[in-house]
N, CA, C and O atoms as a GROMACS GRO file, in nm:
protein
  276
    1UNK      N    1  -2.683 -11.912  -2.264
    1UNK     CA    2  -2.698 -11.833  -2.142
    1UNK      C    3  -2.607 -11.711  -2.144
    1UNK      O    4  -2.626 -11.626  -2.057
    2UNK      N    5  -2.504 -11.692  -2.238
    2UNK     CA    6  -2.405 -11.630  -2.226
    2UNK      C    7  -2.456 -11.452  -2.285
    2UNK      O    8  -2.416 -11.343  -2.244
    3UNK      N    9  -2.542 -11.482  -2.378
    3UNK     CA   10  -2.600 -11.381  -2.441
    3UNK      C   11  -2.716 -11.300  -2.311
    3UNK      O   12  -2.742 -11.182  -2.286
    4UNK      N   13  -2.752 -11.402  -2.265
    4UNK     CA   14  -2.838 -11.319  -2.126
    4UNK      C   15  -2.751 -11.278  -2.019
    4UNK      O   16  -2.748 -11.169  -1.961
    5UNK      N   17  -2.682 -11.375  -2.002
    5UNK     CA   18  -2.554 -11.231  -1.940
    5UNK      C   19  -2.517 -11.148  -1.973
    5UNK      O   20  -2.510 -11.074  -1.875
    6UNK      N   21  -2.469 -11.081  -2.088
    6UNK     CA   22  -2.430 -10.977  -2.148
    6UNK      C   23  -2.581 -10.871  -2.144
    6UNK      O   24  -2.585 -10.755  -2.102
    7UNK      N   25  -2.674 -10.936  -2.189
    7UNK     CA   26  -2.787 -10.850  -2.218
    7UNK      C   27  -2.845 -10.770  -2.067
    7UNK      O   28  -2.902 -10.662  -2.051
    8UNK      N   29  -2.806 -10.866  -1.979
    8UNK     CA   30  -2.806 -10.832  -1.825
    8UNK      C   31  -2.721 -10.724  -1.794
    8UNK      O   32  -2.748 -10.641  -1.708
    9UNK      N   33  -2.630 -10.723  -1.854
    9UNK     CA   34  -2.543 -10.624  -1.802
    9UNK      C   35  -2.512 -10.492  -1.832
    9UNK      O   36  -2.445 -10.405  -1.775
   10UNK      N   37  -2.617 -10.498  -2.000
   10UNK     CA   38  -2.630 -10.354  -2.037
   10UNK      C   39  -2.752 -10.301  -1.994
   10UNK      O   40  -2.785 -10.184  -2.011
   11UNK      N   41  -2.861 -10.441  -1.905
   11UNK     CA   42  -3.012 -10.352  -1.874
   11UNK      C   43  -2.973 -10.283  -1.765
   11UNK      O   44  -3.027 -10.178  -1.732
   12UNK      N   45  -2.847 -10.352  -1.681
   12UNK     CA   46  -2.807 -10.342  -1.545
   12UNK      C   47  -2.770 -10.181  -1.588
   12UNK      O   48  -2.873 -10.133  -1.540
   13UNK      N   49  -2.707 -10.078  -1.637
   13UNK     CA   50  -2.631 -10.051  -1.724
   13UNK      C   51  -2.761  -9.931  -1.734
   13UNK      O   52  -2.757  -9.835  -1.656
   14UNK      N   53  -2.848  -9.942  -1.811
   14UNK     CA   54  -2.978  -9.878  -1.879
   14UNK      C   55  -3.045  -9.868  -1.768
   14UNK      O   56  -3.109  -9.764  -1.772
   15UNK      N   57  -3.063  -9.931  -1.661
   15UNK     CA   58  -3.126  -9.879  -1.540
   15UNK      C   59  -3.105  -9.828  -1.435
   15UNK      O   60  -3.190  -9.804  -1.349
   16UNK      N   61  -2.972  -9.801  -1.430
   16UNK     CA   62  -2.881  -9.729  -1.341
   16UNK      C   63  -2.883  -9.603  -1.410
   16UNK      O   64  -2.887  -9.500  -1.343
   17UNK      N   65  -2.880  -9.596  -1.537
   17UNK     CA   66  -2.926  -9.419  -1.601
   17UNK      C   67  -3.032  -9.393  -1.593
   17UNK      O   68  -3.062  -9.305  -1.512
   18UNK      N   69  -3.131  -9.453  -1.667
   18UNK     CA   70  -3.305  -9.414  -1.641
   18UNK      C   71  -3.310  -9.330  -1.495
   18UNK      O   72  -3.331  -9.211  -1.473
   19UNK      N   73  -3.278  -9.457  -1.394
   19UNK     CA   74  -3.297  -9.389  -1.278
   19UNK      C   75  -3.251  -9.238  -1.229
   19UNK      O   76  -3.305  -9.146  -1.168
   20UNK      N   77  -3.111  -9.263  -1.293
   20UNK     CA   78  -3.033  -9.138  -1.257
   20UNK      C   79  -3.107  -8.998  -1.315
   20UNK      O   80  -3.102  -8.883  -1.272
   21UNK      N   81  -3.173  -9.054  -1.424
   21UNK     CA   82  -3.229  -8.915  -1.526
   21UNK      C   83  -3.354  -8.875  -1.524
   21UNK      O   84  -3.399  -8.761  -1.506
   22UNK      N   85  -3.419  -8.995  -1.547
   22UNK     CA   86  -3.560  -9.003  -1.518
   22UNK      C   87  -3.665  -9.035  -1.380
   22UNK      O   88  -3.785  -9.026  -1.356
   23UNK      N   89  -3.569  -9.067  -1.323
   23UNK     CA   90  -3.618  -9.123  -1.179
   23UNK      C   91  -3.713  -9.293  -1.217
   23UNK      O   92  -3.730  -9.367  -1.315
   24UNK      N   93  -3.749  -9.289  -1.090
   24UNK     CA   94  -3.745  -9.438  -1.047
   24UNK      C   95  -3.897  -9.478  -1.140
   24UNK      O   96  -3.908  -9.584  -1.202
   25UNK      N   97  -4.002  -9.377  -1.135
   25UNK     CA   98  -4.123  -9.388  -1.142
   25UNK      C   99  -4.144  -9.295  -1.316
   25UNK      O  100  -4.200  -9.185  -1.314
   26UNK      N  101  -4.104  -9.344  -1.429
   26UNK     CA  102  -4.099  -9.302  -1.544
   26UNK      C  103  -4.164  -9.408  -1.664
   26UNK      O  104  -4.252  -9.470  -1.604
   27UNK      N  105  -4.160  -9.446  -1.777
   27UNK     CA  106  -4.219  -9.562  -1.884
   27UNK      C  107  -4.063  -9.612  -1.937
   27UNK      O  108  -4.023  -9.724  -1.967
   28UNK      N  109  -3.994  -9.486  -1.937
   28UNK     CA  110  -3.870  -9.589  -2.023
   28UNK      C  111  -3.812  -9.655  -1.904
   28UNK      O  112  -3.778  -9.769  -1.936
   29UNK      N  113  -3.776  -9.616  -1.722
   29UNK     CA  114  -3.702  -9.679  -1.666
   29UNK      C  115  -3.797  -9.822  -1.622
   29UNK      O  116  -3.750  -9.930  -1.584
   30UNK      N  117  -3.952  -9.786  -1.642
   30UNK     CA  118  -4.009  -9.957  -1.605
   30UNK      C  119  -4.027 -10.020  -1.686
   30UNK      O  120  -4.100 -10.116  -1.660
   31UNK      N  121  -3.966 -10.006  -1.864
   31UNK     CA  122  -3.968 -10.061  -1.973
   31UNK      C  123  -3.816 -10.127  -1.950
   31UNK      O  124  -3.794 -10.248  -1.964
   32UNK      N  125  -3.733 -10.046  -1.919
   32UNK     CA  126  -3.595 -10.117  -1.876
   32UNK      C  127  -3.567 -10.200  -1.746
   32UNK      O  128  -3.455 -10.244  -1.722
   33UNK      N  129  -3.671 -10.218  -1.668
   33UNK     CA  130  -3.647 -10.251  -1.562
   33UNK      C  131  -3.741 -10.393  -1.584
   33UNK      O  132  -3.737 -10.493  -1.511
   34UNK      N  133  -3.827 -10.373  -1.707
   34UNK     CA  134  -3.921 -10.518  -1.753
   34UNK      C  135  -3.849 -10.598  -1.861
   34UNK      O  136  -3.916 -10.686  -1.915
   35UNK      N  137  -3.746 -10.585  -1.893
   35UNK     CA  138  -3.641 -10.625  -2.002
   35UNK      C  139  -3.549 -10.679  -1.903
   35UNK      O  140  -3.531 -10.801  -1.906
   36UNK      N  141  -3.488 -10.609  -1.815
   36UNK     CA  142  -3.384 -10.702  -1.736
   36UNK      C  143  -3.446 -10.792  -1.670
   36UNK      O  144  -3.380 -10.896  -1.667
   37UNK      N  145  -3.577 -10.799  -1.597
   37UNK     CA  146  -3.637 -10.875  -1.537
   37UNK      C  147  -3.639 -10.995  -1.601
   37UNK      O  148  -3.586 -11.098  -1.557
   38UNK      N  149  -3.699 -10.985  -1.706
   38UNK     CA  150  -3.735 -11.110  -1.830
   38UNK      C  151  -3.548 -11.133  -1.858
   38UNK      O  152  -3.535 -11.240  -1.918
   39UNK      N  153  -3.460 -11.092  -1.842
   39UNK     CA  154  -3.340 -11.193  -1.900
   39UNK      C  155  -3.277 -11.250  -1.764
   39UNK      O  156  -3.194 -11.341  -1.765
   40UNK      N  157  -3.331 -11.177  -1.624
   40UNK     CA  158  -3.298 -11.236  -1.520
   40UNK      C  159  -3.391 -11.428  -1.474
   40UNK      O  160  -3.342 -11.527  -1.420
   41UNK      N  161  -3.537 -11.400  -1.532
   41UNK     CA  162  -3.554 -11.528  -1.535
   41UNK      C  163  -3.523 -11.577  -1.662
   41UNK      O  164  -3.555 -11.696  -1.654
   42UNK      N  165  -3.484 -11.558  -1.764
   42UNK     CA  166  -3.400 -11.657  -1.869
   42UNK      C  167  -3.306 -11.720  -1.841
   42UNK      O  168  -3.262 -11.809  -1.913
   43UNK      N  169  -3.238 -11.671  -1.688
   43UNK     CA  170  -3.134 -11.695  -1.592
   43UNK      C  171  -3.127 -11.778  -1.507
   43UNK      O  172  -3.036 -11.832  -1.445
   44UNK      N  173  -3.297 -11.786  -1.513
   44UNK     CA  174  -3.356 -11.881  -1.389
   44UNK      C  175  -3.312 -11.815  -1.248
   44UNK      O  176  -3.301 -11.872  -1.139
   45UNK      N  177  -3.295 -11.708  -1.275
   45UNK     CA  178  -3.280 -11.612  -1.162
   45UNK      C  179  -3.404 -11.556  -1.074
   45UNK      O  180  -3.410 -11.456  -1.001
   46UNK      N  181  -3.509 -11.661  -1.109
   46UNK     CA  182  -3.634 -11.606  -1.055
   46UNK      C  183  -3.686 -11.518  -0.929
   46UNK      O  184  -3.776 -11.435  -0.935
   47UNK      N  185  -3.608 -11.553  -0.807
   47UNK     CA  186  -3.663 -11.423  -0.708
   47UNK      C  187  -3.644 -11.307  -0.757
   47UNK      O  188  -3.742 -11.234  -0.740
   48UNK      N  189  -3.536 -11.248  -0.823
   48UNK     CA  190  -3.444 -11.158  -0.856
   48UNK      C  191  -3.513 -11.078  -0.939
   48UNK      O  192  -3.536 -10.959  -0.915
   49UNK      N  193  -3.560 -11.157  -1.069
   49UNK     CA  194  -3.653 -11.123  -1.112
   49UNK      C  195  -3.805 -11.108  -1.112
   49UNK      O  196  -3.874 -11.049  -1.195
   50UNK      N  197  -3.839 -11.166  -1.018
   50UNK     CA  198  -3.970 -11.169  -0.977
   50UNK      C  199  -3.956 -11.014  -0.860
   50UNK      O  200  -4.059 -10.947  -0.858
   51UNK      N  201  -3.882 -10.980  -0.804
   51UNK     CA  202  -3.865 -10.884  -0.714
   51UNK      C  203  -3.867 -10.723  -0.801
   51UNK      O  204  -3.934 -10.633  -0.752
   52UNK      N  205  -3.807 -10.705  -0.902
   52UNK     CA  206  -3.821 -10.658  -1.015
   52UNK      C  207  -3.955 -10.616  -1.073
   52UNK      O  208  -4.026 -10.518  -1.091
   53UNK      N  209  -3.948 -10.752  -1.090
   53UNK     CA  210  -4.130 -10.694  -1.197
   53UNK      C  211  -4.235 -10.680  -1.118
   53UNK      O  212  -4.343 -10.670  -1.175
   54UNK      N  213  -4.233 -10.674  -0.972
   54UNK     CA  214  -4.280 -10.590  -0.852
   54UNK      C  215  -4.298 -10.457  -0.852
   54UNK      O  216  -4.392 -10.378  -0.850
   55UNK      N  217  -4.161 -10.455  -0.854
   55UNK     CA  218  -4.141 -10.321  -0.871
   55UNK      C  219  -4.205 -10.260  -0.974
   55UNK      O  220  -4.300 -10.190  -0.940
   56UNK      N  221  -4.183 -10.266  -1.082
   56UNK     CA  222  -4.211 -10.276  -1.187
   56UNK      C  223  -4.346 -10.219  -1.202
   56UNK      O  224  -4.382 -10.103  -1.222
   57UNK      N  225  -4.423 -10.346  -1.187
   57UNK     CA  226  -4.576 -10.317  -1.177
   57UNK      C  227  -4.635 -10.198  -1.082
   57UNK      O  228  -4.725 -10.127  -1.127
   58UNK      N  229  -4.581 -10.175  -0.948
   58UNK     CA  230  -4.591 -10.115  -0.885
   58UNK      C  231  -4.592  -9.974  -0.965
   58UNK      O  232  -4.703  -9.923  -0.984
   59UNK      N  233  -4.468  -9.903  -1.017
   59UNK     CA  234  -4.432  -9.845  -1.095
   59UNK      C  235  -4.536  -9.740  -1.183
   59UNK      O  236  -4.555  -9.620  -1.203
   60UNK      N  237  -4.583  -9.863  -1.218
   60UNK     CA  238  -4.724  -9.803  -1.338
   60UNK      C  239  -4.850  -9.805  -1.259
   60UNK      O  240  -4.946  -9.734  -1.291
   61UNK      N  241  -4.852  -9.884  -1.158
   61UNK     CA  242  -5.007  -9.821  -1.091
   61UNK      C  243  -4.980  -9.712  -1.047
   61UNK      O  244  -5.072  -9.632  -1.064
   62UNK      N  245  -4.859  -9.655  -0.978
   62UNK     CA  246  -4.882  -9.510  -0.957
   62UNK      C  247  -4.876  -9.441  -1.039
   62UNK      O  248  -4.914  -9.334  -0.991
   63UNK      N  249  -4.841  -9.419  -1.191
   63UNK     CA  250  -4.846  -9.330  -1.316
   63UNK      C  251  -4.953  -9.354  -1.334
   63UNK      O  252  -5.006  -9.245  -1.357
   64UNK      N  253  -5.075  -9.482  -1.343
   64UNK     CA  254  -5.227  -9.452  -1.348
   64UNK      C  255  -5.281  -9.400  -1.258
   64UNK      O  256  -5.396  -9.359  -1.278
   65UNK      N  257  -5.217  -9.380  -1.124
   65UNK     CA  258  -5.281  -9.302  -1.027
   65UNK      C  259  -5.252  -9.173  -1.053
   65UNK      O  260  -5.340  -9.096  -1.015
   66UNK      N  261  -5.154  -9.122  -1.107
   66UNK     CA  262  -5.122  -8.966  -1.099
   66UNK      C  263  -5.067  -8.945  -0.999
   66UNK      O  264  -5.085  -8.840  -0.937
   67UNK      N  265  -4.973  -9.057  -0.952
   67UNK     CA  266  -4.881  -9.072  -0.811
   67UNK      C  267  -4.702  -9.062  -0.849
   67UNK      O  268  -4.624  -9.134  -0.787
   68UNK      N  269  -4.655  -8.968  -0.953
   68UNK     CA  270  -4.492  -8.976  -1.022
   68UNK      C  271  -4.430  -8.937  -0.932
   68UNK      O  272  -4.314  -8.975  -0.946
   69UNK      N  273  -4.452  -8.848  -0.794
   69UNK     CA  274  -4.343  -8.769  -0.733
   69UNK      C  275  -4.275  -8.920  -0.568
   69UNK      O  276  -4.183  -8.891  -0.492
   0.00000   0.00000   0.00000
């Protein structure tokens, strides 16, 4: 479990920049934001991560909509 903590803490880390650079609604910040998700339930952190890959998904239906701003 110790390795998904750490790995948590650099997505934590990688998505606090994405955002900062790329904004919220980009491929690399919902590629980083689908990587922490997946080590948050390796965590068994499931709402946490389930709240996430919400987002997440959300994310990319508006880039198929032509909805980025």
């Amino acid at each position: 479990m110790e390795n998904f903590s750490e790995s948590e803490a650099v997505e934590r880390e990688s998505l606090t920049r994405c955002r900062a650079e790329l904004g919220d609604i980009h491929p690399d910040t919902l590629h980083v934001m689908r990587d922490l998700a997946n080590s948050l339930c390796e965590q068994e952190r499931h709402a946490e991560a389930l709240s996430l890959a919400r987002e997440e998904r959300l994310g990319w239906k508006r880039i198929e909509a032509g909805n980025t701003l």
